[in-house]
PyMOL Python script that loads the backbone (N, CA, C, O; Angstrom):
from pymol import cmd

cmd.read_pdbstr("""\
ATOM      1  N   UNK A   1       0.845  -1.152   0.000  1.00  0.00           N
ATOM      2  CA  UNK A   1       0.000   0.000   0.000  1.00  0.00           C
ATOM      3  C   UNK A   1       0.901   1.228   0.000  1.00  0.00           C
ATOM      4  O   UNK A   1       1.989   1.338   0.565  1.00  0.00           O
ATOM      5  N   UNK A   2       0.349   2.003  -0.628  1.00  0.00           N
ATOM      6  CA  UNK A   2       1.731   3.384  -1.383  1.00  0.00           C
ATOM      7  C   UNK A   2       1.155   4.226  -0.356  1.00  0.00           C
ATOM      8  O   UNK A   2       2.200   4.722   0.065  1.00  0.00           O
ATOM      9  N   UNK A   3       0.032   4.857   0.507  1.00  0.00           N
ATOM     10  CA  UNK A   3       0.114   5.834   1.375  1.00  0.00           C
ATOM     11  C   UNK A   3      -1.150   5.204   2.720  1.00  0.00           C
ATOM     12  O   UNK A   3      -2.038   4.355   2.789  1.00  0.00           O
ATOM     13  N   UNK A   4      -0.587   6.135   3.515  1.00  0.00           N
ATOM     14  CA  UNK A   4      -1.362   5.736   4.765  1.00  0.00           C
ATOM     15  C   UNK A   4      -3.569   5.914   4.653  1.00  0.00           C
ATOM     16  O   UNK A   4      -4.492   5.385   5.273  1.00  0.00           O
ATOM     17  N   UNK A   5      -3.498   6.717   3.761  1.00  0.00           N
ATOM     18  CA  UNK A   5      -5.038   6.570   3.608  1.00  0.00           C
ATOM     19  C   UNK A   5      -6.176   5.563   3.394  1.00  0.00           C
ATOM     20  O   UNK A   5      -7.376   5.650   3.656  1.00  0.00           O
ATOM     21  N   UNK A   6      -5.221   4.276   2.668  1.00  0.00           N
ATOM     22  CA  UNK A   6      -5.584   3.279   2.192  1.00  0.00           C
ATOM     23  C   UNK A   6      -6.286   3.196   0.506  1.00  0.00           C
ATOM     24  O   UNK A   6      -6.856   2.282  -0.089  1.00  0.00           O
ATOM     25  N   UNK A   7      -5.961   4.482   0.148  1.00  0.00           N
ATOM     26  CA  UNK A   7      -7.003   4.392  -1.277  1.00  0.00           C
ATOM     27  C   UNK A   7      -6.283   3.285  -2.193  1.00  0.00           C
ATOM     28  O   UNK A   7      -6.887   2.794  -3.146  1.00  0.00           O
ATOM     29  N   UNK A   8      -4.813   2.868  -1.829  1.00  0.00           N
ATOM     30  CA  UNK A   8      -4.548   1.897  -3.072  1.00  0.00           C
ATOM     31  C   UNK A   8      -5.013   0.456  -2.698  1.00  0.00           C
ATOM     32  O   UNK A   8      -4.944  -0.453  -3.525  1.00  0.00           O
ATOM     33  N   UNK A   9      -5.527   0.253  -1.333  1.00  0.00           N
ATOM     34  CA  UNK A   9      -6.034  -0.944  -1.069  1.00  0.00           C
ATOM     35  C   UNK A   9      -5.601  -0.857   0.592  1.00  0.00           C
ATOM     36  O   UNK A   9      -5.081   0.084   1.192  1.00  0.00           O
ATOM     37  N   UNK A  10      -6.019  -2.212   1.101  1.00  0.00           N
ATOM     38  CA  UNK A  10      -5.632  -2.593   2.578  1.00  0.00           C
ATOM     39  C   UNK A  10      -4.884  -4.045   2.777  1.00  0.00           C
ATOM     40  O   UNK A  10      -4.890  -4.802   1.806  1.00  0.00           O
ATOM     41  N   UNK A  11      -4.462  -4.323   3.574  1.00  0.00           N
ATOM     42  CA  UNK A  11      -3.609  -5.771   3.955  1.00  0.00           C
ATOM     43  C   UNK A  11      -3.899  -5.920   5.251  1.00  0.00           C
ATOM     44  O   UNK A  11      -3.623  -4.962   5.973  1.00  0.00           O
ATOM     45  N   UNK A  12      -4.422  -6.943   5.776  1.00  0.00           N
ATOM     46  CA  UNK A  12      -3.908  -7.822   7.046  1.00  0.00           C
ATOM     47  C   UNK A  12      -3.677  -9.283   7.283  1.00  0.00           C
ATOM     48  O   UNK A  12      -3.901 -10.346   6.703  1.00  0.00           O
ATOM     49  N   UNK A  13      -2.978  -8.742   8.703  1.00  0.00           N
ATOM     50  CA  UNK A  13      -2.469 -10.520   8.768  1.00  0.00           C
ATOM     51  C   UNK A  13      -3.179 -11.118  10.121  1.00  0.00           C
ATOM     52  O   UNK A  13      -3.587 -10.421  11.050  1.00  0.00           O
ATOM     53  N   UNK A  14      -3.219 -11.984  10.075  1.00  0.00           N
ATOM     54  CA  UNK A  14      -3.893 -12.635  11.422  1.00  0.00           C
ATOM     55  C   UNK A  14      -2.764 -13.524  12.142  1.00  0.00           C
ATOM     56  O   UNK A  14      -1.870 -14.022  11.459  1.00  0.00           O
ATOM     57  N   UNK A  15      -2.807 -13.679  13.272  1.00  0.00           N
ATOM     58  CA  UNK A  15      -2.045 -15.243  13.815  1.00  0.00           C
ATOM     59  C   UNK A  15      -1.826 -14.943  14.833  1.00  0.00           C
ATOM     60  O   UNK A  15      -2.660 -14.193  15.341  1.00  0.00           O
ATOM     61  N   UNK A  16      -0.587 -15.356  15.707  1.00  0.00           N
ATOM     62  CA  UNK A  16      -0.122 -15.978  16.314  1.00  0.00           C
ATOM     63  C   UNK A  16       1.549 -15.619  16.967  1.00  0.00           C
ATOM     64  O   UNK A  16       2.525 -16.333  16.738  1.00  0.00           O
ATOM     65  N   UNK A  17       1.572 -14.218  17.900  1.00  0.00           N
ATOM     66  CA  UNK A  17       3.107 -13.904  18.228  1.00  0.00           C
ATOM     67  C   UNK A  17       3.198 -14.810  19.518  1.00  0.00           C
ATOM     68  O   UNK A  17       2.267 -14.875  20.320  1.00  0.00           O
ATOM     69  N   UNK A  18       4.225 -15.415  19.647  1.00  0.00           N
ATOM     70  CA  UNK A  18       5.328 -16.075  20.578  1.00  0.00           C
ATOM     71  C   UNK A  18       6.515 -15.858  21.125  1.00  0.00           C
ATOM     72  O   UNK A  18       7.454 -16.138  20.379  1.00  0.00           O
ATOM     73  N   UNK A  19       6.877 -15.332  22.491  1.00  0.00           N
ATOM     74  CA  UNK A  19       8.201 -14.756  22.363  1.00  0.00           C
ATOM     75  C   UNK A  19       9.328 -15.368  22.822  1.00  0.00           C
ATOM     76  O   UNK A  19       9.533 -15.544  24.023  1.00  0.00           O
ATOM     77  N   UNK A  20      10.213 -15.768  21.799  1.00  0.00           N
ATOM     78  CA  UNK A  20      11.129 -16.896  22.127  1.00  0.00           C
ATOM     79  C   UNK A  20      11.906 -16.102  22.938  1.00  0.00           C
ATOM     80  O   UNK A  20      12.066 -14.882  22.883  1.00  0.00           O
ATOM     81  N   UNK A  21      12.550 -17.215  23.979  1.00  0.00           N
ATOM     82  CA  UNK A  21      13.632 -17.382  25.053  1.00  0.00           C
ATOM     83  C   UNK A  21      15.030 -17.831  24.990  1.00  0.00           C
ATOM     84  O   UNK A  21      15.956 -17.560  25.755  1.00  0.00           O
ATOM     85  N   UNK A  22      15.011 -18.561  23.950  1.00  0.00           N
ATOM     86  CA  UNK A  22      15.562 -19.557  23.693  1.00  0.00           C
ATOM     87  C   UNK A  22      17.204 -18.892  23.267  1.00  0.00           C
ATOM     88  O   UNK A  22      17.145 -18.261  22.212  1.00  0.00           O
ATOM     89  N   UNK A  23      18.132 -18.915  23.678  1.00  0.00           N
ATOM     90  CA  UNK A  23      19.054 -17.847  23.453  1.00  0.00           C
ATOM     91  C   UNK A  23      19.968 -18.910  21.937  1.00  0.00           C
ATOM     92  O   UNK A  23      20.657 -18.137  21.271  1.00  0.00           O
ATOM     93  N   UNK A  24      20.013 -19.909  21.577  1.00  0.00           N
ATOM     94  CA  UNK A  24      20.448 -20.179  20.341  1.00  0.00           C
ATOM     95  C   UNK A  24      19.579 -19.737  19.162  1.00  0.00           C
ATOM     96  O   UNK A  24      20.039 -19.155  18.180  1.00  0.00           O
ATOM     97  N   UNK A  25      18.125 -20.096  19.351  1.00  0.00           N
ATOM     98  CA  UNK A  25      17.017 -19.296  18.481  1.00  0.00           C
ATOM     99  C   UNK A  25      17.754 -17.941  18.633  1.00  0.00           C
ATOM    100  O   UNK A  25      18.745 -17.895  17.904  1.00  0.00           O
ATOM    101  N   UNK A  26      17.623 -17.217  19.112  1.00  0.00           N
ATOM    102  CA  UNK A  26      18.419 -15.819  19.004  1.00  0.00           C
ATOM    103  C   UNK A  26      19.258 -15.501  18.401  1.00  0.00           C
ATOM    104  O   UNK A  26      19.324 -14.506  17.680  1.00  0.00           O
ATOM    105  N   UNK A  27      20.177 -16.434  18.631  1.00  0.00           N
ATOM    106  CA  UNK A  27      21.633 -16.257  17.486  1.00  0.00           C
ATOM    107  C   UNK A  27      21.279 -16.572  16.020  1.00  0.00           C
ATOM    108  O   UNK A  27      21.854 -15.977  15.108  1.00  0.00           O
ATOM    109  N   UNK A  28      20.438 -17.403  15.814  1.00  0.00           N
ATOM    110  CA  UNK A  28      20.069 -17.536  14.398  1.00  0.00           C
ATOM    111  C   UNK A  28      19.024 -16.172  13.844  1.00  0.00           C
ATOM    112  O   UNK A  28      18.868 -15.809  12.678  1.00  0.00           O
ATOM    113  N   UNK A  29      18.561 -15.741  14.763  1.00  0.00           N
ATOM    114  CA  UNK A  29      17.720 -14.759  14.254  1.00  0.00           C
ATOM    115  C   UNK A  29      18.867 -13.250  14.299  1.00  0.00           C
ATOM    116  O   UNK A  29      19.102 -12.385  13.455  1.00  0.00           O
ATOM    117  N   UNK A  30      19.336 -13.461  15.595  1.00  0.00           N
ATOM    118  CA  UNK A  30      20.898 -12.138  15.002  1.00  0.00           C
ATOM    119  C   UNK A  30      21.508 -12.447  13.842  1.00  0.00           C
ATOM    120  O   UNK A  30      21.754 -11.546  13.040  1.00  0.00           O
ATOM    121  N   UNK A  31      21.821 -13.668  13.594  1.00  0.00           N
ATOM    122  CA  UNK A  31      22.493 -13.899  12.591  1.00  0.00           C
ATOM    123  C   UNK A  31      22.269 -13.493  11.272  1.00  0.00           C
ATOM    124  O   UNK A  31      23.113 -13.115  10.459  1.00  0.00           O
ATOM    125  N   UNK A  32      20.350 -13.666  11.045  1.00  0.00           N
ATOM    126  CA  UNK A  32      19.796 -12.417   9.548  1.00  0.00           C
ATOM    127  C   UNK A  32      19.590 -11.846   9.956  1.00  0.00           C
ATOM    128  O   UNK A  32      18.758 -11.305   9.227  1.00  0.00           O
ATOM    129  N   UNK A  33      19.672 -11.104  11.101  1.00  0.00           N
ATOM    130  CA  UNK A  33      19.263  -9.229  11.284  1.00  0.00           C
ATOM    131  C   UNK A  33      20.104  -8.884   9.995  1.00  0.00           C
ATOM    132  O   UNK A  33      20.276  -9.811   9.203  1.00  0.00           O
ATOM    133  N   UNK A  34      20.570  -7.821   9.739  1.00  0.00           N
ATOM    134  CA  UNK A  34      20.966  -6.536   8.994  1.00  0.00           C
ATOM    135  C   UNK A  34      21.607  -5.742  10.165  1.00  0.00           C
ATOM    136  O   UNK A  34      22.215  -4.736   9.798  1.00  0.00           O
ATOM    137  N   UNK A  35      21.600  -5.898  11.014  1.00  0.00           N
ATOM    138  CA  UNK A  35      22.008  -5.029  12.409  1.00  0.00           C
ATOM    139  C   UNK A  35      21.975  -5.835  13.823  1.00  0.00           C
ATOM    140  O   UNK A  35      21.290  -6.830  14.064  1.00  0.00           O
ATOM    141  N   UNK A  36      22.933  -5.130  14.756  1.00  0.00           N
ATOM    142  CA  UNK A  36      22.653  -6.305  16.038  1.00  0.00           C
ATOM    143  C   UNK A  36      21.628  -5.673  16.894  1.00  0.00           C
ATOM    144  O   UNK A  36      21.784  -4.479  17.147  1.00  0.00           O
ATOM    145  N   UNK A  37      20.760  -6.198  17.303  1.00  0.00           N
ATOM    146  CA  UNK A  37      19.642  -5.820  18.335  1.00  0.00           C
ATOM    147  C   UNK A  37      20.318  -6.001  19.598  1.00  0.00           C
ATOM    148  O   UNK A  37      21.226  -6.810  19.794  1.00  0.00           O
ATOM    149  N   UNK A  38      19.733  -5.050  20.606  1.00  0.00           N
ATOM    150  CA  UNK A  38      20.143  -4.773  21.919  1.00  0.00           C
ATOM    151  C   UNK A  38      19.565  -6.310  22.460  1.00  0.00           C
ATOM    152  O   UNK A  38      18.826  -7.219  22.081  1.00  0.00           O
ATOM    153  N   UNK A  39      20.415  -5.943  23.585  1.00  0.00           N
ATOM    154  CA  UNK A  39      20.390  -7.283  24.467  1.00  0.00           C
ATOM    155  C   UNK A  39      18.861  -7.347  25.226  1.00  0.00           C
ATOM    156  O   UNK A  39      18.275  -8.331  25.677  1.00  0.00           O
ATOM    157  N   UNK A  40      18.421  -5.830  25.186  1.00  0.00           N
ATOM    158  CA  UNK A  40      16.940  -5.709  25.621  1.00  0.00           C
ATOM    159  C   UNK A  40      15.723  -6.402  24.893  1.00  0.00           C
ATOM    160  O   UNK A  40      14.771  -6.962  25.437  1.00  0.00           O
ATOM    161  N   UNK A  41      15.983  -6.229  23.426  1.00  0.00           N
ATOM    162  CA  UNK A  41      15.193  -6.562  22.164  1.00  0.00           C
ATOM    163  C   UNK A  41      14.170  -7.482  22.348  1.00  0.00           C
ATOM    164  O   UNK A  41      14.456  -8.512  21.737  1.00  0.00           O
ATOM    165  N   UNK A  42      13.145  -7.562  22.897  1.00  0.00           N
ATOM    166  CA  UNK A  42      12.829  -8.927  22.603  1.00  0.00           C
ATOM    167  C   UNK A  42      12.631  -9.829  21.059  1.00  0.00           C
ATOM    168  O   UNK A  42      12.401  -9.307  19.968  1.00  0.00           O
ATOM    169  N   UNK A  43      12.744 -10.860  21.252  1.00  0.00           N
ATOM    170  CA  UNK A  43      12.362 -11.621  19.526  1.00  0.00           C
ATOM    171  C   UNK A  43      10.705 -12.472  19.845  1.00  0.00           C
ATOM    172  O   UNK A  43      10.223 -13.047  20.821  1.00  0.00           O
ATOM    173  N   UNK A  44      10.426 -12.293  19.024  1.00  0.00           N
ATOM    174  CA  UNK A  44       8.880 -13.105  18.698  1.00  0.00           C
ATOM    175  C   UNK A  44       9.094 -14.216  17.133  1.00  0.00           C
ATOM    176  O   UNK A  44       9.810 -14.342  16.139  1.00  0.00           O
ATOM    177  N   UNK A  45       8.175 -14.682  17.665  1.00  0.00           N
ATOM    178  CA  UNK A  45       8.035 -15.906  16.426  1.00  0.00           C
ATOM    179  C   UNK A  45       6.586 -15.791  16.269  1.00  0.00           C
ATOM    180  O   UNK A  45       5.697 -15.985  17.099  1.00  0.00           O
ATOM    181  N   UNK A  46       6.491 -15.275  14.483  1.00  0.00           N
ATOM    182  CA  UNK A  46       5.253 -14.761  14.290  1.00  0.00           C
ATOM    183  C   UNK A  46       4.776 -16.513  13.673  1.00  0.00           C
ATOM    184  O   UNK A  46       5.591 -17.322  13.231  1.00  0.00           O
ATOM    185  N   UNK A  47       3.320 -16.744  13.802  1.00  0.00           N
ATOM    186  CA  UNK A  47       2.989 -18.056  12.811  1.00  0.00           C
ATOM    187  C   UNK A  47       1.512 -17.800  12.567  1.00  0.00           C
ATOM    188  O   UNK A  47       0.523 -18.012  13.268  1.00  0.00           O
ATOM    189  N   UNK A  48       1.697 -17.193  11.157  1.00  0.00           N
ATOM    190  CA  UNK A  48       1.212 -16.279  10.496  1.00  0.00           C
ATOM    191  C   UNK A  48      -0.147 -17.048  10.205  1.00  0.00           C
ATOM    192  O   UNK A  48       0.323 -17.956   9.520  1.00  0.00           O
ATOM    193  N   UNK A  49      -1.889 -17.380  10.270  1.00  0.00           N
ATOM    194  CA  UNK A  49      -2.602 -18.093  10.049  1.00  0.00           C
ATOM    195  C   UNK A  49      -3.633 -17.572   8.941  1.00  0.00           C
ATOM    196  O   UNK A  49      -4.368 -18.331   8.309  1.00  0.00           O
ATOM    197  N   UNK A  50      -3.611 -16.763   8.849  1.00  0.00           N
ATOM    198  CA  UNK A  50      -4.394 -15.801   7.563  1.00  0.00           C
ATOM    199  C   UNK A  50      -3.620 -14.526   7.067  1.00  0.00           C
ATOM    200  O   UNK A  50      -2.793 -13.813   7.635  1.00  0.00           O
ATOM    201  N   UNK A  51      -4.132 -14.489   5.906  1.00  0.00           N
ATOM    202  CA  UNK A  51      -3.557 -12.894   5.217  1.00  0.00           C
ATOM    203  C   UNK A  51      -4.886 -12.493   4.128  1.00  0.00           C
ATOM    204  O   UNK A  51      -5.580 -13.291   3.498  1.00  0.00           O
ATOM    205  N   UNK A  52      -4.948 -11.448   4.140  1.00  0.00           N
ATOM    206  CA  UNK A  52      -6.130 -10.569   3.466  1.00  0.00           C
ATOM    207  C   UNK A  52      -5.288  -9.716   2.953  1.00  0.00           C
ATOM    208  O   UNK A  52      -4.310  -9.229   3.520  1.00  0.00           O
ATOM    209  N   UNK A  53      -5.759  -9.472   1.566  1.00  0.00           N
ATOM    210  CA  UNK A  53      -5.653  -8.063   1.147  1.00  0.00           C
ATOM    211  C   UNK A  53      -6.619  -7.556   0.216  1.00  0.00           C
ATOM    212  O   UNK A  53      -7.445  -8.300  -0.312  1.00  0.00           O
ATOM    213  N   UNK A  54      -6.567  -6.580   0.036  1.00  0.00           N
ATOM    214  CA  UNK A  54      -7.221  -5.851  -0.794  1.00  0.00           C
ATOM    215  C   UNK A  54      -6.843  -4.265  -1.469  1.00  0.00           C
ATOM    216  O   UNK A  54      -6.604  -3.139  -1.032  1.00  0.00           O
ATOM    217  N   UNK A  55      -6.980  -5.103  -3.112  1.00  0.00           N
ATOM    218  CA  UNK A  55      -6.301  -3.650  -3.765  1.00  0.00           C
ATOM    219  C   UNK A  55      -7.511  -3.274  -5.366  1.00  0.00           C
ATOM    220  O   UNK A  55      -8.053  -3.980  -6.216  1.00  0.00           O
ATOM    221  N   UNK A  56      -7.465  -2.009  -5.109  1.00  0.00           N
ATOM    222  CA  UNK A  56      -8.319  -1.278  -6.059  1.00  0.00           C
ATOM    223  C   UNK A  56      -7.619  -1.173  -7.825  1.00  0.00           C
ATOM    224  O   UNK A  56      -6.549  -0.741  -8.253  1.00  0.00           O
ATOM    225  N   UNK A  57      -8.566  -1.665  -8.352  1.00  0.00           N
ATOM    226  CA  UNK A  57      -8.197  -1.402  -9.722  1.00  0.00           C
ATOM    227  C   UNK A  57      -9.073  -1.030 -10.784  1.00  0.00           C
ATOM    228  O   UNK A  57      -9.532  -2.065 -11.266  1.00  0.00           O
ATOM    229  N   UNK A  58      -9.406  -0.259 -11.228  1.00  0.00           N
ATOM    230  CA  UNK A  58     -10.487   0.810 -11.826  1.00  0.00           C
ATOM    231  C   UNK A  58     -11.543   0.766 -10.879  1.00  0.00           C
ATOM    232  O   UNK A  58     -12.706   0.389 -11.023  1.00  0.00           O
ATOM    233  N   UNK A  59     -10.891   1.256  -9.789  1.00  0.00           N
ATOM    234  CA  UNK A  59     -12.477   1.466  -8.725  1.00  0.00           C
ATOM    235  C   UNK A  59     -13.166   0.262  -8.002  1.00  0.00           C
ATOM    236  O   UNK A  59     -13.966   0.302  -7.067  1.00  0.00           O
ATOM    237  N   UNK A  60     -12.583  -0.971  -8.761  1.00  0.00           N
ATOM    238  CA  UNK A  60     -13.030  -2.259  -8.403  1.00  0.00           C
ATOM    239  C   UNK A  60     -12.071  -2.828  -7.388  1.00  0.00           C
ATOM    240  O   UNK A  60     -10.860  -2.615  -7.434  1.00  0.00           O
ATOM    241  N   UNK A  61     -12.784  -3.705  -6.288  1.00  0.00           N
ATOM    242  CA  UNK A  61     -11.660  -4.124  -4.887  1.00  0.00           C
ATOM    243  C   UNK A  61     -11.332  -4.728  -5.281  1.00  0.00           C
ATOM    244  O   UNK A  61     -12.225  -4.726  -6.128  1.00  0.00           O
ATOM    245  N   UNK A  62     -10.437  -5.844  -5.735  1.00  0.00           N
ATOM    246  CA  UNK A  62      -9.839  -7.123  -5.849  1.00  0.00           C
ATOM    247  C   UNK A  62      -9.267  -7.575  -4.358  1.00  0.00           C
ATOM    248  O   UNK A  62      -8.432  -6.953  -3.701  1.00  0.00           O
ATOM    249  N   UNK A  63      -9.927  -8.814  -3.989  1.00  0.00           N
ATOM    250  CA  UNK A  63      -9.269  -9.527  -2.743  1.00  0.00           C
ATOM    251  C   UNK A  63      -8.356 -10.742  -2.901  1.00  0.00           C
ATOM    252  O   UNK A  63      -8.224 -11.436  -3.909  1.00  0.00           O
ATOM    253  N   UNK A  64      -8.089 -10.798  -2.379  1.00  0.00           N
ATOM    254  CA  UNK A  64      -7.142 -12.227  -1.945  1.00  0.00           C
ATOM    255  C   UNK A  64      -7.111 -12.249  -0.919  1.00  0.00           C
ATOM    256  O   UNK A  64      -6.867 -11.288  -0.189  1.00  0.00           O
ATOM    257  N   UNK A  65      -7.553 -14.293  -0.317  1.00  0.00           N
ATOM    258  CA  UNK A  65      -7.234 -14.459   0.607  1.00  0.00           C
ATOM    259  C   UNK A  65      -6.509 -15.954   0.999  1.00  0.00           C
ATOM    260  O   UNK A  65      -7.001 -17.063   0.787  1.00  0.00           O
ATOM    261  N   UNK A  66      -5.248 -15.665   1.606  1.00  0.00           N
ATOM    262  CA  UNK A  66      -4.526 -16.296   1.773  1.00  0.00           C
ATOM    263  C   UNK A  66      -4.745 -17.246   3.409  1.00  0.00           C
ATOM    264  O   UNK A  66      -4.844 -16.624   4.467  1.00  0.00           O
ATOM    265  N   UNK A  67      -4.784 -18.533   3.363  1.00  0.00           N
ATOM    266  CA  UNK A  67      -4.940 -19.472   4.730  1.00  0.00           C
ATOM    267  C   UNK A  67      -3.513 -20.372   4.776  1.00  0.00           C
ATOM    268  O   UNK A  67      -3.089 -20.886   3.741  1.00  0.00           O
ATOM    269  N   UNK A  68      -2.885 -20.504   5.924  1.00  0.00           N
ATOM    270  CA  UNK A  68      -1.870 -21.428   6.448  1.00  0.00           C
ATOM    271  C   UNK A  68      -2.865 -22.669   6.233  1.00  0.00           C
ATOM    272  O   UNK A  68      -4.095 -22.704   6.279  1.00  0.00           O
ATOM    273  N   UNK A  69      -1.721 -23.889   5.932  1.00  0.00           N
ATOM    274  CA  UNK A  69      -2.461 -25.373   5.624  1.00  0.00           C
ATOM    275  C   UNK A  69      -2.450 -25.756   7.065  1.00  0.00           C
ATOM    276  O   UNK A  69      -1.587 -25.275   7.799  1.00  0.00           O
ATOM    277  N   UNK A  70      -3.315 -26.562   7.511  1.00  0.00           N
ATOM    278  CA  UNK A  70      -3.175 -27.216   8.458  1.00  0.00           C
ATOM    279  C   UNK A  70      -2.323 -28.413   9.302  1.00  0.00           C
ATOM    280  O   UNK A  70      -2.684 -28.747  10.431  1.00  0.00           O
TER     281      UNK A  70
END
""", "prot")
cmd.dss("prot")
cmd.show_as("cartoon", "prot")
cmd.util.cbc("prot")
cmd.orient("prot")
């Protein structure tokens, strides 16, 4: 979505945050940061169960909706 008003459409996600403890999980997730997160940081493990969106194209909504398999 190109601006905060929503006129080019909307997105959401549904699910499931978890906040890992686990200090090797951590190192793998420092490990793809782009940057090191403070020792404060917490990390979550998102597990993502729906996604919606919706985007306008000649005035018309187009949806998609996306479900995690079971």
């Amino acid at each position: 979505m190109n601006d905060s008003s929503g006129s080019s459409g909307e997105f959401q996600v549904t699910g499931i945050a978890e906040q890992v403890a686990d200090p090797d999980l951590r190192k793998v997730a420092e490990g793809a940061s782009s940057y090191r997160p403070s020792a404060r940081s917490l990390l979550f493990e998102l597990r993502i169960v729906e996604v919606l969106s919706t985007s306008y194209r000649g005035g018309r909504p187009d949806r998609v909706r996306w479900t995690a398999p079971s």
